[in-house]
N, C-alpha and C positions, 0 to 999 in steps of 0.2 A: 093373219095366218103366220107359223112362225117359220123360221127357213131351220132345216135340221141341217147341220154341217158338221165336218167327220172330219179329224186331224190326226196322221201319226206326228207319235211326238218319240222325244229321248226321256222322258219321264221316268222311272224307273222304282220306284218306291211311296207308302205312304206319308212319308215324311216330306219327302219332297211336295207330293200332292198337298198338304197340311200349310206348307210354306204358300203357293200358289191361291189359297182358298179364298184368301182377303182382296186379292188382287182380280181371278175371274170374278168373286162374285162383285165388285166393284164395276166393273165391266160391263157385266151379263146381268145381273138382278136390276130392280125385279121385276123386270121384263121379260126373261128368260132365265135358261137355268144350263146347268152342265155337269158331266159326270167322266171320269177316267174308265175305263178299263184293262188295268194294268196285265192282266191275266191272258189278252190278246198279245200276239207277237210283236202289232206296230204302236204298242201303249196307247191304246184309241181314246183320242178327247173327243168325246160327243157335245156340241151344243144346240141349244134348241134355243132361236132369238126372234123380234119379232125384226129387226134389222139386219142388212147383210153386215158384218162384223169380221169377217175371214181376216179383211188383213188387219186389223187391231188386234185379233186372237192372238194371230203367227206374230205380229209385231213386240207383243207384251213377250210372249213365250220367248222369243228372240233374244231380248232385253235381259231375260234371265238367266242365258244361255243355254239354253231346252230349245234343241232342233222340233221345228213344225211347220207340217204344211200340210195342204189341206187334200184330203182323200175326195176325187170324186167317181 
C-alpha cells in the first residue's frame, strides 16, 4: 500500500517544477509517483510511495533550496 504524503513547499513556477522532474522522479519512480499543485496557496507536492520517503523528499527539496515540509 502506498503512503500518500503532502508537502508545502516554495516552489513557485513550471520551470522550476521542470528542473526538479529528474531528480523526484529518481527518487520516487517507479515505485511511486508525484505531482505539484502550484495553483494551491502552500504549492502542494503530493507523493504517492510505497516507502516512507518524507525526509528524503524535504532533504532533496532542501538541497535545492525549496523550502519543504511535510503537511499532516
Amino acid at each position: 500500500m502506498n503512503n500518500v504524503l503532502v508537502f508545502k513547499t516554495s516552489v513557485t513556477n513550471s520551470r522550476e517544477v521542470r528542473k526538479l522532474e529528474p531528480l523526484l522522479n529518481q527518487l520516487i519512480q517507479p515505485h511511486g509517483r508525484w505531482n505539484f499543485d502550484l495553483e494551491d496557496c502552500d504549492r502542494i507536492l503530493r507523493v504517492e510511495a510505497n516507502a516512507e520517503i518524507s525526509q528524503a523528499v524535504t532533504a532533496l527539496m532542501n538541497a535545492y533550496d525549496y523550502q519543504c515540509h511535510e503537511l499532516h
